[in-house]
MDTraj code that builds the backbone (N, CA, C; nanometers):
import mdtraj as md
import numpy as np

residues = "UNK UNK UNK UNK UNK UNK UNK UNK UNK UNK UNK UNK UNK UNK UNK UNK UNK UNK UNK UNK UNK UNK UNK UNK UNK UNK UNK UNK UNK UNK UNK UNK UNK UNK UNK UNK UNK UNK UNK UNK UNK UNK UNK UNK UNK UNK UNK UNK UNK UNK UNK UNK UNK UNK UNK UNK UNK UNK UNK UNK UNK UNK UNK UNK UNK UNK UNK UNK UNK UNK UNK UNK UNK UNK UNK UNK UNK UNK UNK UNK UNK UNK UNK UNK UNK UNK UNK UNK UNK UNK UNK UNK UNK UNK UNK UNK UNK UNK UNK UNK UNK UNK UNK UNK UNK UNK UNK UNK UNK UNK UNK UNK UNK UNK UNK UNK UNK UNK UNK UNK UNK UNK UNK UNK UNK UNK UNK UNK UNK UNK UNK UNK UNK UNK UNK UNK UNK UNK UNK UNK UNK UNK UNK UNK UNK UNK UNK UNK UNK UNK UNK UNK UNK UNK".split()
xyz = np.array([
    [-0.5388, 18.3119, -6.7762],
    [-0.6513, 18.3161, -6.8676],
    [-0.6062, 18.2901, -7.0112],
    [-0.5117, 18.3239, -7.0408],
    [-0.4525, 18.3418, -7.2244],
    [-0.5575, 18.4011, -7.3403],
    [-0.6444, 18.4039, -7.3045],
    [-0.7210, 18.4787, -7.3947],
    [-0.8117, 18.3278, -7.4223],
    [-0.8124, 18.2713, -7.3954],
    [-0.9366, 18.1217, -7.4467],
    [-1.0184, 18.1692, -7.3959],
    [-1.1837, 18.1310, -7.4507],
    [-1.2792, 18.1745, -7.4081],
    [-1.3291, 18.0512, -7.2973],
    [-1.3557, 18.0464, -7.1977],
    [-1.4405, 17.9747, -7.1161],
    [-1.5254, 17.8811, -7.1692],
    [-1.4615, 17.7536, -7.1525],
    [-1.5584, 17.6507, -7.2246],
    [-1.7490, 17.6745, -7.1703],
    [-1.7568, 17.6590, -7.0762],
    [-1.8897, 17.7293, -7.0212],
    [-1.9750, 17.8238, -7.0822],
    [-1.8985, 17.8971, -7.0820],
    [-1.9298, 18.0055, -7.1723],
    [-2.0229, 17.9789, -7.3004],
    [-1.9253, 17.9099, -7.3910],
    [-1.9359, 17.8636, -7.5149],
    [-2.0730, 17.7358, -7.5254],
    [-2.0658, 17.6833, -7.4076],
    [-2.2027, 17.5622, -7.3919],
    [-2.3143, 17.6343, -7.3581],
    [-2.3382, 17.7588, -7.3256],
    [-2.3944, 17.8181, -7.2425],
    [-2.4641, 17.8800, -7.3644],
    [-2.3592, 17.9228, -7.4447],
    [-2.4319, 17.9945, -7.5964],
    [-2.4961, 17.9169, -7.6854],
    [-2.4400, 17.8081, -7.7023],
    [-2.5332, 17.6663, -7.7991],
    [-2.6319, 17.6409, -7.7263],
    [-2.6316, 17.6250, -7.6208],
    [-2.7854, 17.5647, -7.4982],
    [-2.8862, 17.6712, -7.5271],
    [-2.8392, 17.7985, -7.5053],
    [-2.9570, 17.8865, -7.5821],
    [-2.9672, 17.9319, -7.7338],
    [-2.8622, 17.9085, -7.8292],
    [-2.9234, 17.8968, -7.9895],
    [-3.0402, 17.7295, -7.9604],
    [-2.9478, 17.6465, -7.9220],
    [-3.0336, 17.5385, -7.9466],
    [-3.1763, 17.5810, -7.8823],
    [-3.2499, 17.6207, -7.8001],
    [-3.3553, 17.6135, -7.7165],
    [-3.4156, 17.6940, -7.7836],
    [-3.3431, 17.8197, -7.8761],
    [-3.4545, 17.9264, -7.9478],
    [-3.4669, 17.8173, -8.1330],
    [-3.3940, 17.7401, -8.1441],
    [-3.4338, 17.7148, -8.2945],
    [-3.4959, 17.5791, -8.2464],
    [-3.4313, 17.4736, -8.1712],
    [-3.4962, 17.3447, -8.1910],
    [-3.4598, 17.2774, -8.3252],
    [-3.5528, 17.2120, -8.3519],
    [-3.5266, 17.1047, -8.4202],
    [-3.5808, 17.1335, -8.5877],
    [-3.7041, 17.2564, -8.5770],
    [-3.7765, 17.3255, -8.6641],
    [-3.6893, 17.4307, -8.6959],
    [-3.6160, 17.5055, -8.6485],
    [-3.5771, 17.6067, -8.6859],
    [-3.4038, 17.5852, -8.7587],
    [-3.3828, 17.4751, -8.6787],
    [-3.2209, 17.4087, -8.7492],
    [-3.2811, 17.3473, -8.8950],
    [-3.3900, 17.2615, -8.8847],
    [-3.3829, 17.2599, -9.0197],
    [-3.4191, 17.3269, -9.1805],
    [-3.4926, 17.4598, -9.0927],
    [-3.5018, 17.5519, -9.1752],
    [-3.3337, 17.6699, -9.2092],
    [-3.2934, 17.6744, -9.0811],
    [-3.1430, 17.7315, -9.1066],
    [-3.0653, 17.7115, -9.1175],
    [-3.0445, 17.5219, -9.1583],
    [-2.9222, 17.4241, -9.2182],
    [-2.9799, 17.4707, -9.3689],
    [-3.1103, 17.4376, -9.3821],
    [-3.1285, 17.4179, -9.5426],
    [-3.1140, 17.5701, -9.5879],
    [-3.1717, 17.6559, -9.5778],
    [-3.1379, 17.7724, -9.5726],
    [-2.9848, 17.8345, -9.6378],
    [-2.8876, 17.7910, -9.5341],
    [-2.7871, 17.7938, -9.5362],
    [-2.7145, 17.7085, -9.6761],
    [-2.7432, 17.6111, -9.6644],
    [-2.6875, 17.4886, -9.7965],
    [-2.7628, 17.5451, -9.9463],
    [-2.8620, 17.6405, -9.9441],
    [-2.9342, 17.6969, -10.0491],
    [-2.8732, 17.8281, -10.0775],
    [-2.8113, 17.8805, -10.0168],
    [-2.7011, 18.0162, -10.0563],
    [-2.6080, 17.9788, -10.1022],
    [-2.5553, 17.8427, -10.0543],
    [-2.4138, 17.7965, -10.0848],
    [-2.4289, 17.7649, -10.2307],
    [-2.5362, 17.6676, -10.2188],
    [-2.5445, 17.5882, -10.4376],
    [-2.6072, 17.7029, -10.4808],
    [-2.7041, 17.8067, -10.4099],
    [-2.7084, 17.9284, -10.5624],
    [-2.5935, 18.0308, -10.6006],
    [-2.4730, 18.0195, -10.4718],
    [-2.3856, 18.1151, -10.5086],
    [-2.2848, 17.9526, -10.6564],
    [-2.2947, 17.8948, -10.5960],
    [-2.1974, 17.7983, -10.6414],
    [-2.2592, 17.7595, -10.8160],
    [-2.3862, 17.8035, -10.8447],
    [-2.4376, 17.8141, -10.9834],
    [-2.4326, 17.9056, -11.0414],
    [-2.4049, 18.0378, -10.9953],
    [-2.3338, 18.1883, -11.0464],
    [-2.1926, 18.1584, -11.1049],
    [-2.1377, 18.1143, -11.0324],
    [-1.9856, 18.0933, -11.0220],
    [-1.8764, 17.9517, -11.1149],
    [-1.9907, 17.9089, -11.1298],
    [-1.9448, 17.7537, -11.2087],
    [-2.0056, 17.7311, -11.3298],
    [-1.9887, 17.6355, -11.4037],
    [-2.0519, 17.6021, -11.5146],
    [-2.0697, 17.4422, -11.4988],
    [-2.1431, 17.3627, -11.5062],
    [-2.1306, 17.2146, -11.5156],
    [-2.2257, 17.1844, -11.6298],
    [-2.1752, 17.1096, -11.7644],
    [-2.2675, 17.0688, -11.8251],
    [-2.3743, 16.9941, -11.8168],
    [-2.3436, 16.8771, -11.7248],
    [-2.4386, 16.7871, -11.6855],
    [-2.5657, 16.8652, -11.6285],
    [-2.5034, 16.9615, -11.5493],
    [-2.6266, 17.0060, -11.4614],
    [-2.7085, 17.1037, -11.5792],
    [-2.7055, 17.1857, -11.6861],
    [-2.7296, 17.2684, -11.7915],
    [-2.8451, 17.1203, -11.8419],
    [-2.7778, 17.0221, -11.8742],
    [-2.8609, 16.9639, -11.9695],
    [-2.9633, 16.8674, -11.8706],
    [-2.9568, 16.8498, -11.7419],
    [-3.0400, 16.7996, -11.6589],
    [-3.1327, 16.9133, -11.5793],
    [-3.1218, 17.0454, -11.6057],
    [-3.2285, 17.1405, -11.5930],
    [-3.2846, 17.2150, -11.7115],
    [-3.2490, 17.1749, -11.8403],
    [-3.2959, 17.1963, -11.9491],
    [-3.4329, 17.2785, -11.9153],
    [-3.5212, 17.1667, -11.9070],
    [-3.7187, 17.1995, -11.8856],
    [-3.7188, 17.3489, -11.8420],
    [-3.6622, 17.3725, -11.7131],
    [-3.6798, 17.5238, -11.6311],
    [-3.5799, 17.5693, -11.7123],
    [-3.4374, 17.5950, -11.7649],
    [-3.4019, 17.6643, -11.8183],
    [-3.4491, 17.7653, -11.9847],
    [-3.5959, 17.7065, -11.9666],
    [-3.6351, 17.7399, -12.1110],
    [-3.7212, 17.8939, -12.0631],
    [-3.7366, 17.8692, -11.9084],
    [-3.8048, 17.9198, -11.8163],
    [-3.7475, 18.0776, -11.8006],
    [-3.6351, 18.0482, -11.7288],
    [-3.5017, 18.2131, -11.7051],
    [-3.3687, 18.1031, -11.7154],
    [-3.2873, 18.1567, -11.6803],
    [-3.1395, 18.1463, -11.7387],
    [-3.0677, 18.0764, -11.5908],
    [-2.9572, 17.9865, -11.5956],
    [-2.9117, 17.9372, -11.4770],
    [-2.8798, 18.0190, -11.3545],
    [-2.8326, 18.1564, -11.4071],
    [-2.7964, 18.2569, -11.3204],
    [-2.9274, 18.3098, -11.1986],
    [-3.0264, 18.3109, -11.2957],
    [-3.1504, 18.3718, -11.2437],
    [-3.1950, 18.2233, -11.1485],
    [-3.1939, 18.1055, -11.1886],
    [-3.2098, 18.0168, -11.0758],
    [-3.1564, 18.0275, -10.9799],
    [-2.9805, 18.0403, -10.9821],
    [-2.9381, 18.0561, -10.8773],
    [-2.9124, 18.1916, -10.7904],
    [-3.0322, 18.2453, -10.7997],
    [-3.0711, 18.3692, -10.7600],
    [-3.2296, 18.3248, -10.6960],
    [-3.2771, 18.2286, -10.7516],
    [-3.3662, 18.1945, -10.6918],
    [-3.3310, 18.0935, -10.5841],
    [-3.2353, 17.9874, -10.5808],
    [-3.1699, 17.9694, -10.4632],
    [-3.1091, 18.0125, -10.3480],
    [-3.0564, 18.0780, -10.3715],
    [-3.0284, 18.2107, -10.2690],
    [-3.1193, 18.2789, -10.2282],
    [-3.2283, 18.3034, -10.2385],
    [-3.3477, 18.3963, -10.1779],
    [-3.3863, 18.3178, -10.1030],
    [-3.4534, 18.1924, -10.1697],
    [-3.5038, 18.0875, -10.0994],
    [-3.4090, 18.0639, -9.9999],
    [-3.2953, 17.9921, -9.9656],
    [-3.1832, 18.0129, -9.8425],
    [-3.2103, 18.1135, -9.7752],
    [-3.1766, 18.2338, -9.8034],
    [-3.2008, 18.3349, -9.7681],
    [-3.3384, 18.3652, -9.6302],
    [-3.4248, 18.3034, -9.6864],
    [-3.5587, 18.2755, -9.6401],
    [-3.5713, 18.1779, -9.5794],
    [-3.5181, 18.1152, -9.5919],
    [-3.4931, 17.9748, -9.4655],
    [-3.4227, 17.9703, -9.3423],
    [-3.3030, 18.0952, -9.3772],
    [-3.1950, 18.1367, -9.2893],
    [-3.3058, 18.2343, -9.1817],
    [-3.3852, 18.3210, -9.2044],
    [-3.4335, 18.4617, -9.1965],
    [-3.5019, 18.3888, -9.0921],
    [-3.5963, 18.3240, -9.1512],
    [-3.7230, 18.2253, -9.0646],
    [-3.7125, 18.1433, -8.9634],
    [-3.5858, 18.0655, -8.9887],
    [-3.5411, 17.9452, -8.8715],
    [-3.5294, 18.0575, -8.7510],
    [-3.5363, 18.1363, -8.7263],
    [-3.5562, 18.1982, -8.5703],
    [-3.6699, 18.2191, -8.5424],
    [-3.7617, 18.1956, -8.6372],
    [-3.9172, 18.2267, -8.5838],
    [-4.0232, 18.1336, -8.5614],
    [-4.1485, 18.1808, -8.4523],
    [-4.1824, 18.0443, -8.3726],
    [-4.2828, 18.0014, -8.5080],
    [-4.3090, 17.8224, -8.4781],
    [-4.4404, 17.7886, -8.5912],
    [-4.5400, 17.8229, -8.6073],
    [-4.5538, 17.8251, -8.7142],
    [-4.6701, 17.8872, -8.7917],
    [-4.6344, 18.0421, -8.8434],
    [-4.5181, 18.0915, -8.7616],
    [-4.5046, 18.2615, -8.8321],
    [-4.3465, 18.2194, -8.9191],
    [-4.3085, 18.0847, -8.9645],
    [-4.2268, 18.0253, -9.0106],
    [-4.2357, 17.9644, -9.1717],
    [-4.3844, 17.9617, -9.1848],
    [-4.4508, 17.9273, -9.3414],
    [-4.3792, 17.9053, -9.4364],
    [-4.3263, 18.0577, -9.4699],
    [-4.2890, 18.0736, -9.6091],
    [-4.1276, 18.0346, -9.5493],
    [-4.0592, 18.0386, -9.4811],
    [-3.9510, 17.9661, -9.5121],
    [-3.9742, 17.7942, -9.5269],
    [-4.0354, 17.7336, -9.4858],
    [-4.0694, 17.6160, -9.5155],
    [-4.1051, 17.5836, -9.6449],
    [-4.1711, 17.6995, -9.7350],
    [-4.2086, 17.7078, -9.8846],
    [-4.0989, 17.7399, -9.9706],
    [-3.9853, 17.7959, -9.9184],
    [-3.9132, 17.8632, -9.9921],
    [-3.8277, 17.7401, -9.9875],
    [-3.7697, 17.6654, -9.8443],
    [-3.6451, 17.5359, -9.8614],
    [-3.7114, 17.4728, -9.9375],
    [-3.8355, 17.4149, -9.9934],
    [-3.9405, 17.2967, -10.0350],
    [-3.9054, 17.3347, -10.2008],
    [-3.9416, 17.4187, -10.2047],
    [-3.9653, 17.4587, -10.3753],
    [-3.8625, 17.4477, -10.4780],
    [-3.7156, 17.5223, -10.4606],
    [-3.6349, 17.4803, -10.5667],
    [-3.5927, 17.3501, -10.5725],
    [-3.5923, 17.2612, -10.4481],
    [-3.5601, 17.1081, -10.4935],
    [-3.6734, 17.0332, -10.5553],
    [-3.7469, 17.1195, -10.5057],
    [-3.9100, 17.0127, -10.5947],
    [-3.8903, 17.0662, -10.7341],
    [-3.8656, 17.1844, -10.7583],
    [-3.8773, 17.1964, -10.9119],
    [-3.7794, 17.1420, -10.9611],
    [-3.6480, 17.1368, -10.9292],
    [-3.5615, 17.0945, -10.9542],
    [-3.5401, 16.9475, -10.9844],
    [-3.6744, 16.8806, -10.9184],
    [-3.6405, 16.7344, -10.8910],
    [-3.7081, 16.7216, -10.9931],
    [-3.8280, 16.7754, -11.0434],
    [-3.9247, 16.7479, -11.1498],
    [-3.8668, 16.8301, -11.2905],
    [-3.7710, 16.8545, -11.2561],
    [-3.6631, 16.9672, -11.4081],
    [-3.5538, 16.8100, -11.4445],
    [-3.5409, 16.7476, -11.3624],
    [-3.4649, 16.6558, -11.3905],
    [-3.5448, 16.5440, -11.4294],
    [-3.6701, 16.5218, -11.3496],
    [-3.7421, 16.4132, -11.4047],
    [-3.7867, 16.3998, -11.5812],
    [-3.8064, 16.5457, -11.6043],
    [-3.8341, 16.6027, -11.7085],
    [-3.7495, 16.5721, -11.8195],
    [-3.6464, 16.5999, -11.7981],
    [-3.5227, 16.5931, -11.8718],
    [-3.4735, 16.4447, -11.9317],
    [-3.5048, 16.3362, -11.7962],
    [-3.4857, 16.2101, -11.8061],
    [-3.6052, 16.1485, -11.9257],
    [-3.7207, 16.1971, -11.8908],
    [-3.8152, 16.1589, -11.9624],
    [-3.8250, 16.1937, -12.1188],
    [-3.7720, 16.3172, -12.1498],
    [-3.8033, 16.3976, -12.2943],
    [-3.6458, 16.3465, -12.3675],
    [-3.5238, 16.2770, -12.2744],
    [-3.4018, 16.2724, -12.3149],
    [-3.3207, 16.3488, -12.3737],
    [-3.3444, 16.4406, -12.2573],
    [-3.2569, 16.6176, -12.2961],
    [-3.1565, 16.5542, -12.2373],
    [-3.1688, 16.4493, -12.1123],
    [-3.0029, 16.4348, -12.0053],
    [-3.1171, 16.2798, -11.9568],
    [-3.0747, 16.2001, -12.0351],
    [-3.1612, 16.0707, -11.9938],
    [-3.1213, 16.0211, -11.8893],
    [-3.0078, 16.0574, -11.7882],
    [-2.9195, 15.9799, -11.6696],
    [-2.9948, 16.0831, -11.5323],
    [-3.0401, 16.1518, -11.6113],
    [-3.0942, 16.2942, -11.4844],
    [-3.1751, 16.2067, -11.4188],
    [-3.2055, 16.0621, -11.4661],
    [-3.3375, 16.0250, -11.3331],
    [-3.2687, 15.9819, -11.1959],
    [-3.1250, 15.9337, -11.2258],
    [-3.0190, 15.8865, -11.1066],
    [-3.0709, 16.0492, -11.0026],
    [-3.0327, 16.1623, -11.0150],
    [-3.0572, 16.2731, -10.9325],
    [-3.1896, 16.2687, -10.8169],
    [-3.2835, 16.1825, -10.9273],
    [-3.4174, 16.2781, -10.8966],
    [-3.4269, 16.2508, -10.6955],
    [-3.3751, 16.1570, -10.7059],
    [-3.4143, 16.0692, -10.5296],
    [-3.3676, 16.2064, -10.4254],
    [-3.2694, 16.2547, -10.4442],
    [-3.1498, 16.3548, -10.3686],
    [-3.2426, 16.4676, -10.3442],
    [-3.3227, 16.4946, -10.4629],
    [-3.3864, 16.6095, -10.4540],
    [-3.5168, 16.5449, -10.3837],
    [-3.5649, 16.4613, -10.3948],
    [-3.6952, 16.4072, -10.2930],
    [-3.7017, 16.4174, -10.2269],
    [-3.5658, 16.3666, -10.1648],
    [-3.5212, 16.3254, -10.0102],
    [-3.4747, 16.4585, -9.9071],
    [-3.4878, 16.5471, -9.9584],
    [-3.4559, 16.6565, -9.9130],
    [-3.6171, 16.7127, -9.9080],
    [-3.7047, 16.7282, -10.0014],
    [-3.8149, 16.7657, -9.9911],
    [-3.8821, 16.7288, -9.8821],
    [-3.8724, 16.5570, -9.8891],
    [-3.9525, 16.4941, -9.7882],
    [-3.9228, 16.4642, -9.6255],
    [-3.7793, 16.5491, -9.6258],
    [-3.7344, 16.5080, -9.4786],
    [-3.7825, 16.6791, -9.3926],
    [-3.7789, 16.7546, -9.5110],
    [-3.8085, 16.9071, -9.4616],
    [-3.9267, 16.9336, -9.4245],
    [-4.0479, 16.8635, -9.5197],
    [-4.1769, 16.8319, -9.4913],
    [-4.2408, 16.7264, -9.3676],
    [-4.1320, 16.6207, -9.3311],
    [-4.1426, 16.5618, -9.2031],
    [-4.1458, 16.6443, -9.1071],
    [-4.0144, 16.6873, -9.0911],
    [-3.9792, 16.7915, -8.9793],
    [-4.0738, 16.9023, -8.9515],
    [-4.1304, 16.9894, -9.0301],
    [-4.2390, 17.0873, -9.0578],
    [-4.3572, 17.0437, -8.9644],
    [-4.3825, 16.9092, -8.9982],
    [-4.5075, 16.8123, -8.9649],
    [-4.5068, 16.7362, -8.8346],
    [-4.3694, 16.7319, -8.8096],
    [-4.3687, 16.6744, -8.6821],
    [-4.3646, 16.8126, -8.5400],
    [-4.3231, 16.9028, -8.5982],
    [-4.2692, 17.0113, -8.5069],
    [-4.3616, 17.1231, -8.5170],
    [-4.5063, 17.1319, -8.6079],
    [-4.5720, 17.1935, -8.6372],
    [-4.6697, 17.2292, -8.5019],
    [-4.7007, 17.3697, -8.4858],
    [-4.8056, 17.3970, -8.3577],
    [-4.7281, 17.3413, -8.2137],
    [-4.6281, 17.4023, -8.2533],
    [-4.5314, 17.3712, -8.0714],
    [-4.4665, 17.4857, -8.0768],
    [-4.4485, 17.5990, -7.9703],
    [-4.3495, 17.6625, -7.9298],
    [-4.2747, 17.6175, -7.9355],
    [-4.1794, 17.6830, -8.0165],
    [-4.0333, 17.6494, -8.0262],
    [-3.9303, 17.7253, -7.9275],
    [-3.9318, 17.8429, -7.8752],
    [-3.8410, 17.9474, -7.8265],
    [-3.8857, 17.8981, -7.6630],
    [-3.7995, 17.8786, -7.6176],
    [-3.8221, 17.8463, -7.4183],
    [-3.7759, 18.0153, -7.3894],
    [-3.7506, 18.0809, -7.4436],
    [-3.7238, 18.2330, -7.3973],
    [-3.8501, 18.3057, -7.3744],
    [-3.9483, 18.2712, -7.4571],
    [-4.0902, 18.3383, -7.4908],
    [-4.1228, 18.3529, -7.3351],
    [-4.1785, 18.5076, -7.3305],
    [-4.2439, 18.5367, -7.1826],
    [-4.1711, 18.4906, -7.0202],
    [-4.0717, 18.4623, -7.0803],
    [-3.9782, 18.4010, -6.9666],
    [-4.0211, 18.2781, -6.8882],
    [-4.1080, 18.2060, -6.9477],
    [-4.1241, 18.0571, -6.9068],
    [-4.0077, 17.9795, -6.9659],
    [-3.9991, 17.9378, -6.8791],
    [-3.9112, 17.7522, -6.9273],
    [-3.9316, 17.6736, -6.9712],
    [-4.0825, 17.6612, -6.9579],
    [-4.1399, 17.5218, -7.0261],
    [-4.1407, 17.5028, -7.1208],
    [-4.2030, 17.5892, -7.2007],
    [-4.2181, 17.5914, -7.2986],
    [-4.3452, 17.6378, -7.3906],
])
top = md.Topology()
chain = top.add_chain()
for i, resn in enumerate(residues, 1):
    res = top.add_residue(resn, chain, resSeq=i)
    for name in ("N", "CA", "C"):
        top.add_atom(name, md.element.get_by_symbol(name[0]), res)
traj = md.Trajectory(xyz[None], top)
């Protein structure tokens, strides 16, 4: 044996994370996840570029307090991706929101020429909005969990 775990085993455990999150719930608990990481990583760092390309909201609360609002939001994306649609909402509101403000803090910025290069960003933050809002939309009003009531189907 040596102590390795049983490959079986290990397929056996992804076959059922995968079957309880799907495709709705990974992308609420990837983004989730990647939203703890950049609000811990805005506590912890300083980048000027990014200071003068969130100017607009920073007039708002302070970088720290954003990335405190990133982290909740993650937080809330992480929490939710296990739960079936429609009782999933607000994590879908919570991944959506700091890149939208964020995208329009930069648009902002580009426009008033606090950080006139901030419009290069703005797409990154779209594209994240709009692939989270696909997914939401495509996966919306389907059981997600094949565990529910002990059917298979679904």
């Amino acid at each position: 044996m040596g102590g390795a775990a049983h490959p079986t085993l290990g397929r056996l455990m992804w076959a059922a994370v995968w079957r309880h999150l799907g495709w709705r719930g990974l992308a609420l608990a990837g983004a989730g996840a990647c939203w703890t990481v950049y609000g811990v990583g805005l506590l912890v760092t300083h980048r000027q570029g990014l200071s003068l390309a969130t100017a607009p909201i920073l007039r708002v609360m302070c970088l720290e307090a954003w990335g405190g609002v990133w982290i909740a939001c993650g937080l809330a994306g992480l929490v939710t991706g296990g739960l079936r649609p429609g009782r999933d909402v607000l994590g879908f509101a919570a991944v959506t929101a700091p890149p939208a403000i964020w995208g329009l803090a930069f648009l902002g910025a580009a426009a008033t020429g606090d950080y006139v290069v901030a419009w290069a960003s703005v797409p990154l933050y779209v594209a994240v909005v709009l692939l989270v809002v696909i997914v939401a939309a495509l996966t919306g009003g389907r059981r997600r969990c094949t565990c529910e009531r002990g059917r298979l189907d679904g």
